[in-house]
VOPAGU-2260 file (C-alpha; in pm, 1 decimal, decimal comma):
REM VOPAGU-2260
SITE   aa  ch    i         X         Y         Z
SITE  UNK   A    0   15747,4   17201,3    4730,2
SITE  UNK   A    1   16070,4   17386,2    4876,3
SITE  UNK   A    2   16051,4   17749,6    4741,8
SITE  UNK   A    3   16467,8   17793,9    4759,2
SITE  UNK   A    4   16569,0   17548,7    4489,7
SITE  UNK   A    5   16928,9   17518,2    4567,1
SITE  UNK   A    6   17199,9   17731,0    4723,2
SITE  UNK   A    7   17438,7   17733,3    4470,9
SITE  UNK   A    8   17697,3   17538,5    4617,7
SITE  UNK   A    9   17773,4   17801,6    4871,3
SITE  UNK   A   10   17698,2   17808,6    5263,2
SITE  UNK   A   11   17387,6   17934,3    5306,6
SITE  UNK   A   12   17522,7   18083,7    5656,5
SITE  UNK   A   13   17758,1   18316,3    5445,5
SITE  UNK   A   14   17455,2   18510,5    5384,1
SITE  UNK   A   15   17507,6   18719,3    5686,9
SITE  UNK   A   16   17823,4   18845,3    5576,1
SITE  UNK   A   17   17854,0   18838,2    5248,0
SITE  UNK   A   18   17626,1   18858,1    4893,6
SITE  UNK   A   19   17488,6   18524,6    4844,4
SITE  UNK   A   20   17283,8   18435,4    4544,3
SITE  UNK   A   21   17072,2   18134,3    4497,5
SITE  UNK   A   22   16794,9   17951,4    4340,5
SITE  UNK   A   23   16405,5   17985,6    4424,6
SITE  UNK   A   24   16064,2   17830,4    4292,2
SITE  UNK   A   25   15821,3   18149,3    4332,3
SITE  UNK   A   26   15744,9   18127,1    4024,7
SITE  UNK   A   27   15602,8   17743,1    3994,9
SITE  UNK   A   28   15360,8   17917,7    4240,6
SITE  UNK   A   29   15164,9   18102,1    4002,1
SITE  UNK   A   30   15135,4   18435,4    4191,5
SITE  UNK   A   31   15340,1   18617,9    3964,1
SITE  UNK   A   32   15185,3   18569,8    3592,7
SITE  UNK   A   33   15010,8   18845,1    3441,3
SITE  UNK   A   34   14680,1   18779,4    3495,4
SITE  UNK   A   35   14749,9   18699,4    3902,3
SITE  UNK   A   36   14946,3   19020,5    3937,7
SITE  UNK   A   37   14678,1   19172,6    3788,7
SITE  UNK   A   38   14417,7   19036,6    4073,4
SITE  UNK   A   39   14702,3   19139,0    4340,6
SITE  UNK   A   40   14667,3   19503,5    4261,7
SITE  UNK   A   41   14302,3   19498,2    4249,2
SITE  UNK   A   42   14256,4   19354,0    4593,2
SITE  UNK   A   43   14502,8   19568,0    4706,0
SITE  UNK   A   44   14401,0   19939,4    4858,2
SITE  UNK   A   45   14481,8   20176,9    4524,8
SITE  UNK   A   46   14697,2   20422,6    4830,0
SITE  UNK   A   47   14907,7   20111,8    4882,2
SITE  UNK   A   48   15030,0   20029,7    4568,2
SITE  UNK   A   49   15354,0   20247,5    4455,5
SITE  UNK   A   50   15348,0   20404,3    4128,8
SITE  UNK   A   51   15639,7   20590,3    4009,1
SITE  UNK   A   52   15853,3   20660,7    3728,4
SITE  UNK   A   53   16227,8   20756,1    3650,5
SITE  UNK   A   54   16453,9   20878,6    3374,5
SITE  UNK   A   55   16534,8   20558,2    3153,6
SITE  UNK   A   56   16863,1   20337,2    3271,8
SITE  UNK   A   57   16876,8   20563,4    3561,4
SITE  UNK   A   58   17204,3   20761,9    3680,9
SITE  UNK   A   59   17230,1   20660,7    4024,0
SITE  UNK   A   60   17157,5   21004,5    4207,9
SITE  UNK   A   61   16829,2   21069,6    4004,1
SITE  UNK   A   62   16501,8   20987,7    4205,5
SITE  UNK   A   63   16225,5   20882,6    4108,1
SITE  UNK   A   64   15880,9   21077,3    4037,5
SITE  UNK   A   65   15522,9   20952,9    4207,6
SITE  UNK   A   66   15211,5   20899,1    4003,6
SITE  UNK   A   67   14851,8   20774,4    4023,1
SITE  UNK   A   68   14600,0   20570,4    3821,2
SITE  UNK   A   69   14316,6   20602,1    4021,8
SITE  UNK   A   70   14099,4   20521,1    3708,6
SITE  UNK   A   71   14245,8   20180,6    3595,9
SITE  UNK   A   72   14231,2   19830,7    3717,6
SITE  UNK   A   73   14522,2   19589,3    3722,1
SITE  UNK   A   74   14542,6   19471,0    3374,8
SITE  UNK   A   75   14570,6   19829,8    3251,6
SITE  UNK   A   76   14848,1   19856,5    3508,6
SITE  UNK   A   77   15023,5   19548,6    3390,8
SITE  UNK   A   78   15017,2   19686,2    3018,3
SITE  UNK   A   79   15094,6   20037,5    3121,9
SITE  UNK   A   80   15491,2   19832,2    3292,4
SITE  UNK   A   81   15470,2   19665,4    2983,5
SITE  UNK   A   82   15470,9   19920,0    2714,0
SITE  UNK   A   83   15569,1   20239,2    2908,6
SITE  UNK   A   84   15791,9   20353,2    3188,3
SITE  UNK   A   85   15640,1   20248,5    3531,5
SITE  UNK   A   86   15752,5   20083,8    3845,0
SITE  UNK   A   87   15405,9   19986,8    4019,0
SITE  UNK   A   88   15454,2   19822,0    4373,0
SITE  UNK   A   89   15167,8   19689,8    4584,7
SITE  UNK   A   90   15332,8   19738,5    4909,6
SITE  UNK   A   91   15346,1   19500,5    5205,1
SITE  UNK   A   92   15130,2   19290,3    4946,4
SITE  UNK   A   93   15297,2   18933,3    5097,8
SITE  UNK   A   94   15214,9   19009,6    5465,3
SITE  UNK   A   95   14886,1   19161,8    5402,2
SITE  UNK   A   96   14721,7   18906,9    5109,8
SITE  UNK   A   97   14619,1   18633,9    5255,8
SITE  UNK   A   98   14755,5   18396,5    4943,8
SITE  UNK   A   99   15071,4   18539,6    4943,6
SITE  UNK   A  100   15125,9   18554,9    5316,1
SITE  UNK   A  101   15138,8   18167,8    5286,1
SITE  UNK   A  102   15447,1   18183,7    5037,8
SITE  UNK   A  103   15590,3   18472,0    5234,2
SITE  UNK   A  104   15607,2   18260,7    5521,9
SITE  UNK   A  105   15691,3   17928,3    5393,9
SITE  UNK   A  106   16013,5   18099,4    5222,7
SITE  UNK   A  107   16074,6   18308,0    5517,4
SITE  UNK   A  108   16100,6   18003,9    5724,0
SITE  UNK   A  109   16324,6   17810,8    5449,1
SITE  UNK   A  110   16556,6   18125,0    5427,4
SITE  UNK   A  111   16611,4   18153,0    5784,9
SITE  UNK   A  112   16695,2   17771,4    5871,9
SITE  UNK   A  113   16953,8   17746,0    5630,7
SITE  UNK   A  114   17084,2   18058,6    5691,8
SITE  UNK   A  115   17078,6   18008,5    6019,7
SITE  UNK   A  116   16916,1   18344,3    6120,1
SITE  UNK   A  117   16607,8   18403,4    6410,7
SITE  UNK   A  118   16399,6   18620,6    6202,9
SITE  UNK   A  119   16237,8   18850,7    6410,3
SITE  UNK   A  120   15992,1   19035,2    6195,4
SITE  UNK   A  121   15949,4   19062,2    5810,8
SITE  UNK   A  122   15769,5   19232,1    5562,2
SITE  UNK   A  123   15816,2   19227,6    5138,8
SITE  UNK   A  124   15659,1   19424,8    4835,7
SITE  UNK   A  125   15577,3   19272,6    4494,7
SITE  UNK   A  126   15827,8   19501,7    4229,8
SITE  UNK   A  127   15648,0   19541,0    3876,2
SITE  UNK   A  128   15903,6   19773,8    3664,0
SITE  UNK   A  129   15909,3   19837,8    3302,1
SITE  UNK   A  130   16223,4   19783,1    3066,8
SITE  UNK   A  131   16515,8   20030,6    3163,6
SITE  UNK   A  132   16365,2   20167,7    3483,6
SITE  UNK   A  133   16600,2   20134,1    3792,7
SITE  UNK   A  134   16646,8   20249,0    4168,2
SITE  UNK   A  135   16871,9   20511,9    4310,3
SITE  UNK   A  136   17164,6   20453,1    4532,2
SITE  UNK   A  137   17042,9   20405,5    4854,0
SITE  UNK   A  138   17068,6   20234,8    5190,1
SITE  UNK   A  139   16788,4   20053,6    5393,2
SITE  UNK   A  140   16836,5   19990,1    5756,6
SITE  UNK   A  141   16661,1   19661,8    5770,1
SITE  UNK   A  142   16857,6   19342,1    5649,7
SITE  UNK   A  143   16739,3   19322,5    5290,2
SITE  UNK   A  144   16749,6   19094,2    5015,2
SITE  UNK   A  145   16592,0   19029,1    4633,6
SITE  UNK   A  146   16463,6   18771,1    4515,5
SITE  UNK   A  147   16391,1   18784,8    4122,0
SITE  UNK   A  148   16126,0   18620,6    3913,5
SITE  UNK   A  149   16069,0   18785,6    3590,8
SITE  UNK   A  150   16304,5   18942,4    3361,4
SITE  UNK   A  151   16655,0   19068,5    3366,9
SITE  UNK   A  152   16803,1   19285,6    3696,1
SITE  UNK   A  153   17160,9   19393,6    3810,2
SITE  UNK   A  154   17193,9   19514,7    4140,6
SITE  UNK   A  155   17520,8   19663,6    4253,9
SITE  UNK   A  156   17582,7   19645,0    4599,1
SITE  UNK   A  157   17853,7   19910,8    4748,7
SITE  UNK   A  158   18036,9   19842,8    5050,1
SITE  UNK   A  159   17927,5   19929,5    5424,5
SITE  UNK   A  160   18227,2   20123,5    5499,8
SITE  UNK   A  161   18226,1   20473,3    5631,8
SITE  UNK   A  162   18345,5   20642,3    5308,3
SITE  UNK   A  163   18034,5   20503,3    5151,5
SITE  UNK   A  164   17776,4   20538,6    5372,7
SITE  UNK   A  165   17851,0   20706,2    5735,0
SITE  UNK   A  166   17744,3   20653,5    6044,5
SITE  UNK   A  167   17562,3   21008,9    6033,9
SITE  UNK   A  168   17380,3   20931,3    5760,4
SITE  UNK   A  169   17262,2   20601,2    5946,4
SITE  UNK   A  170   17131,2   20733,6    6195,6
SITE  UNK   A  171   16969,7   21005,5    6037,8
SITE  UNK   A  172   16785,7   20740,4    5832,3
SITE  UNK   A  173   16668,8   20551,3    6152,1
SITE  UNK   A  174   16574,0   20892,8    6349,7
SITE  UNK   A  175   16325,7   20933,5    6014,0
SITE  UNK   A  176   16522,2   21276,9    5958,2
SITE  UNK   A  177   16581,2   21164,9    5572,1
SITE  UNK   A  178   16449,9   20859,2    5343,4
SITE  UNK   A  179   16707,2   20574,1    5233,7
SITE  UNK   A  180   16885,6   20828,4    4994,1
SITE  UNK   A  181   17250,0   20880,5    5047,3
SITE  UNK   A  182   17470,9   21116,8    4873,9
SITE  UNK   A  183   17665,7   20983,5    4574,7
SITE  UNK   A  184   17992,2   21018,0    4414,6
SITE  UNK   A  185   18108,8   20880,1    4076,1
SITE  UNK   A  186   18426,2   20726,5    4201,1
SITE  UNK   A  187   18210,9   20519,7    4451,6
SITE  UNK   A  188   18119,2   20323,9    4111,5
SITE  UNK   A  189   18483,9   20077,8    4110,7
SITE  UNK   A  190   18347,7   19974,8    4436,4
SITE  UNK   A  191   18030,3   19835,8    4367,4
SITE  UNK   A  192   17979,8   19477,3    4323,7
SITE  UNK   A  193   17756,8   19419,8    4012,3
SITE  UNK   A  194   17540,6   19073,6    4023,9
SITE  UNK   A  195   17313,2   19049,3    3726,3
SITE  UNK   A  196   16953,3   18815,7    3818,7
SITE  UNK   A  197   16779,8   18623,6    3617,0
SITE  UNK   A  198   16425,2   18509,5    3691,3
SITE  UNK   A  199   16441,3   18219,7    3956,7
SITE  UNK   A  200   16722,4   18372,3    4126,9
SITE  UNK   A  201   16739,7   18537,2    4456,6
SITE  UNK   A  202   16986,3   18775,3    4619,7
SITE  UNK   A  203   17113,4   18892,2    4977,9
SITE  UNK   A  204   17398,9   19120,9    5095,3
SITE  UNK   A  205   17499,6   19253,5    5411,7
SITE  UNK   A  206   17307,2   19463,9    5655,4
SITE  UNK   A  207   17365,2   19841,7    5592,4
SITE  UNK   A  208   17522,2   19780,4    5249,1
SITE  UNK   A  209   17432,6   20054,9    4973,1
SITE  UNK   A  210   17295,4   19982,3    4676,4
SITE  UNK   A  211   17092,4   20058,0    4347,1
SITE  UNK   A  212   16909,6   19839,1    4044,9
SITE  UNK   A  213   16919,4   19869,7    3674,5
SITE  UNK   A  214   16656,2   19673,9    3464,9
SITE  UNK   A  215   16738,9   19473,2    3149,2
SITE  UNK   A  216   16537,6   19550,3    2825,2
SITE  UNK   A  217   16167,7   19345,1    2961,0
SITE  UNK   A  218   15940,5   19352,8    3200,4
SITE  UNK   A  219   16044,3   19281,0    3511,5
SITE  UNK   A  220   15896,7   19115,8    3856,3
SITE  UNK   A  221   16048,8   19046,9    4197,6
SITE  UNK   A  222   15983,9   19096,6    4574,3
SITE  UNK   A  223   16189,4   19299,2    4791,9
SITE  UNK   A  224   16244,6   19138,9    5161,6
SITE  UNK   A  225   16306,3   19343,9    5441,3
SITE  UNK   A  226   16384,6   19149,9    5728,7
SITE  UNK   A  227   16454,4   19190,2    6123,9
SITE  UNK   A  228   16709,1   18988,5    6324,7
SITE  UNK   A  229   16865,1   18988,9    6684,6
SITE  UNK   A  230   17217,9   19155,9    6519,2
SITE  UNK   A  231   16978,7   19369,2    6303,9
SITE  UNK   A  232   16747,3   19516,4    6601,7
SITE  UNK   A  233   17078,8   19525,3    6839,0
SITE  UNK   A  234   17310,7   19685,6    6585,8
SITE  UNK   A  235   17029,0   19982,6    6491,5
SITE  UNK   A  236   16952,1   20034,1    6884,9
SITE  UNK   A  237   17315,4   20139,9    6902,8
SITE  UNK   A  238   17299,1   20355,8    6621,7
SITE  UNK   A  239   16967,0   20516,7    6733,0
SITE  UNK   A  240   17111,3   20577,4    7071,7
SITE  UNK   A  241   17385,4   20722,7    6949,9
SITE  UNK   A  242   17226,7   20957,9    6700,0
SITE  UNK   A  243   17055,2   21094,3    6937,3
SITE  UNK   A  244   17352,1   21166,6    7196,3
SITE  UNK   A  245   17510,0   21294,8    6879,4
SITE  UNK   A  246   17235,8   21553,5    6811,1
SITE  UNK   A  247   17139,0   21644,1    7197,8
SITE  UNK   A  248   17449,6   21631,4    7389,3
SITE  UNK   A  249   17677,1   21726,3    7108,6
SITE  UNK   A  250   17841,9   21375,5    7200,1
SITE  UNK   A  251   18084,0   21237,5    6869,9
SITE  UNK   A  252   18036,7   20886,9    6948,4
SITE  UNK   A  253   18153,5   20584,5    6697,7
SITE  UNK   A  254   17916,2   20312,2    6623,6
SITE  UNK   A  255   18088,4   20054,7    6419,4
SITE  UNK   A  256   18351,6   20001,4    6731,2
SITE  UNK   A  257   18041,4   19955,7    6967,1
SITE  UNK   A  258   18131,3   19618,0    7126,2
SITE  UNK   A  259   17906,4   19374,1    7080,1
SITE  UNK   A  260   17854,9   19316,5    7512,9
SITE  UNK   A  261   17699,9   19659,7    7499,9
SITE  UNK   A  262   17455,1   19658,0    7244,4
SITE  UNK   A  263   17191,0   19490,0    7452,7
SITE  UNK   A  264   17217,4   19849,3    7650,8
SITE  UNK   A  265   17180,9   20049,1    7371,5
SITE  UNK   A  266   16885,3   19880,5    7257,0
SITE  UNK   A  267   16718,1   19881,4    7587,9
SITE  UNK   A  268   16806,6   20286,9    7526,8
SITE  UNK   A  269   16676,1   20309,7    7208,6
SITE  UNK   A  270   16397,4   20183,6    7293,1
SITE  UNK   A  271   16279,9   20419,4    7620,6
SITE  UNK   A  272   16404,2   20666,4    7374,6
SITE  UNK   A  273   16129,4   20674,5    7183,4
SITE  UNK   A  274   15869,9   20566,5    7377,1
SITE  UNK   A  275   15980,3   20875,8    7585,6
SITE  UNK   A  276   16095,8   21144,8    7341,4
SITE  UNK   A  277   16017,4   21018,8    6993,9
SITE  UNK   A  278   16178,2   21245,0    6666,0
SITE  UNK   A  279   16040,4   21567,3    6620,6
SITE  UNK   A  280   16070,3   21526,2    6266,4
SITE  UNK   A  281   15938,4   21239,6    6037,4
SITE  UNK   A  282   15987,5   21292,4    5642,2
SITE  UNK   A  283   15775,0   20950,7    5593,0
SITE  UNK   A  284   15566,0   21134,7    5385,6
SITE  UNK   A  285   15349,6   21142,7    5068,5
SITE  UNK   A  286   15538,9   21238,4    4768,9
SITE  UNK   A  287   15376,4   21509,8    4541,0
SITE  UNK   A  288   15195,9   21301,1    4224,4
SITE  UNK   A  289   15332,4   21452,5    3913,9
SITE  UNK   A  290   15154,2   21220,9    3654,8
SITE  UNK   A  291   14909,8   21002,7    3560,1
SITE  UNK   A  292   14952,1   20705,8    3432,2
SITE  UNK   A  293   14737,3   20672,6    3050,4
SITE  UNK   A  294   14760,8   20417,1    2839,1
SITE  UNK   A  295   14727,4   20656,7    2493,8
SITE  UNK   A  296   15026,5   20893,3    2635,8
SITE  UNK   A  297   15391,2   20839,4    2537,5
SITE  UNK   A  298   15574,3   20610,7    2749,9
SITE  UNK   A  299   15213,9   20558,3    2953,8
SITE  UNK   A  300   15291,0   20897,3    3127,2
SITE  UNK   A  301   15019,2   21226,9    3132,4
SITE  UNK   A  302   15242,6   21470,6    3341,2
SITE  UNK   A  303   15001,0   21735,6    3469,9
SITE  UNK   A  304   15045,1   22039,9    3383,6
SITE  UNK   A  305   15399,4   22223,8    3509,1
SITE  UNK   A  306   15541,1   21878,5    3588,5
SITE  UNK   A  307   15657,1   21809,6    3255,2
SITE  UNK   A  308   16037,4   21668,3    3300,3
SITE  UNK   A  309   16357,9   21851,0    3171,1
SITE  UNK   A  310   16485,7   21787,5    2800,8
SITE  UNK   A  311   16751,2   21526,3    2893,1
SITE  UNK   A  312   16450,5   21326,3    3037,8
SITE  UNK   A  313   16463,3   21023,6    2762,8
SITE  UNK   A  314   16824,9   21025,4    2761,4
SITE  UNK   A  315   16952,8   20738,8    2848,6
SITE  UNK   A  316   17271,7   20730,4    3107,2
């Protein structure tokens, strides 16, 4: 069985310029139901799966806040997203379960001939979010795409243009001085693009293109692809190499314009760079756990004690 059902009617190859949506099977594959989502986070190390929550239909500058549930297995995880707040996320779960790893591939492989990409390296987390929850405006420097299998999502996708997301705050993101978060500003919003998902349906936008996710009013499940390619791994070389001749020469050099003869150089540069001299900082840390996740609690949240949110917490935006 093909896992991409159909493209759509539009060229697959578009994908590496544009937002493409299309068609998938991952759920005919029975990985996804309750009760196997439930084995997934069992089998998978309790630090490795993600659990956070976030004010409900979240504004798009508001983070989200880390939890744990060291005490429950995966069905009590699965109705926790189900009646509460939650996003729980085993993470790398379809490179490092063996079951999964066999979809992961196959679809990799699928994705990549018809989009006509040389995928390079790839990794993808399983996304289990309750009604209303969302993610923050962000960026990721990997080539990224969604693809959607339970449930109701709209993800607006923002434009890679320096007014939305500059070359300073790229590079800070790849020189691990700051996480994916970019700075945000309400007239950003008649930019974005807004594409709503229904299960079955899969999504991918350009490289370096901001974005953020609102839920619908259910459960929902997807996977989140991150994915590296030759343009990928030459066009972040260039803006590795260039933060750092920003930051220790005082050098004010311009990425985007880099033409595309040289980025093999600044690749090879990024890379003795930090083999040689790697960051001296590195916020790729734990986040502080401010809850608990229990199933008697409102909203499935216990927030230990001084963590408790501010009033405007169950406001929606």
């Amino acid at each position: 069985m093909n896992l991409i059902a159909d493209w759509n009617g539009v060229d697959p190859r578009k994908a590496k310029t544009e937002i493409v949506r299309f068609n998938h099977r991952l759920a005919e594959t029975g990985l996804f139901t309750d009760e196997a989502l439930a084995r997934l986070i069992d089998e998978t190390p309790r630090e490795e799966v993600t659990i956070c929550t976030m004010q409900p239909c979240p504004p798009a500058d508001v983070r989200w806040i880390a939890g744990n549930a060291k005490d429950l297995d995966g069905a009590a995880l699965i109705e926790a997203a189900k009646r509460g707040r939650l996003w729980v996320s085993p993470r790398n779960a379809m490179t490092k379960h063996p079951t999964y790893r066999k979809v992961f591939d196959q679809l990799m492989g699928e994705f990549g001939k018809a989009a006509g990409m040389r995928i390079l390296s790839a990794d993808a987390s399983v996304l289990i979010s309750s009604a209303d929850m969302g993610i923050f405006f962000h960026v990721d420097p990997a080539e990224t795409m969604l693809w959607h299998i339970r449930g109701t999502k709209t993800l607006l996708v923002y434009p890679p243009r320096e007014d939305i997301v500059t070359e300073q705050a790229l590079e800070a993101i790849l020189l691990k001085e700051t996480l994916s978060d970019l700075p945000w500003r309400p007239d950003m919003e008649k930019e974005a693009v807004a594409v709503t998902l229904k299960g079955g349906e899969a999504v991918s936008w350009p490289i370096h293109s901001p974005h953020r996710v609102l839920n619908g009013a259910d459960l929902n499940v997807s996977m989140s692809v991150e994915f590296s390619t030759p343009r990928s791994m030459l066009t972040n070389g260039v803006f590795y190499t260039n933060g750092i001749l920003r930051r220790r020469l005082g050098m004010n050099p311009q990425t985007r314009g880099t033409p595309g003869v040289l980025k093999p150089a600044y690749w090879a540069a990024a890379r003795a760079i930090k083999a040689l001299a790697p960051p001296k900082t590195n916020v790729e840390r734990a986040h502080v756990r401010m809850f608990d996740v229990d199933l008697s609690a409102p909203w499935c949240i216990r927030w230990r004690r001084g963590c408790e949110p501010s009033a405007d917490w169950n406001k929606a935006a």
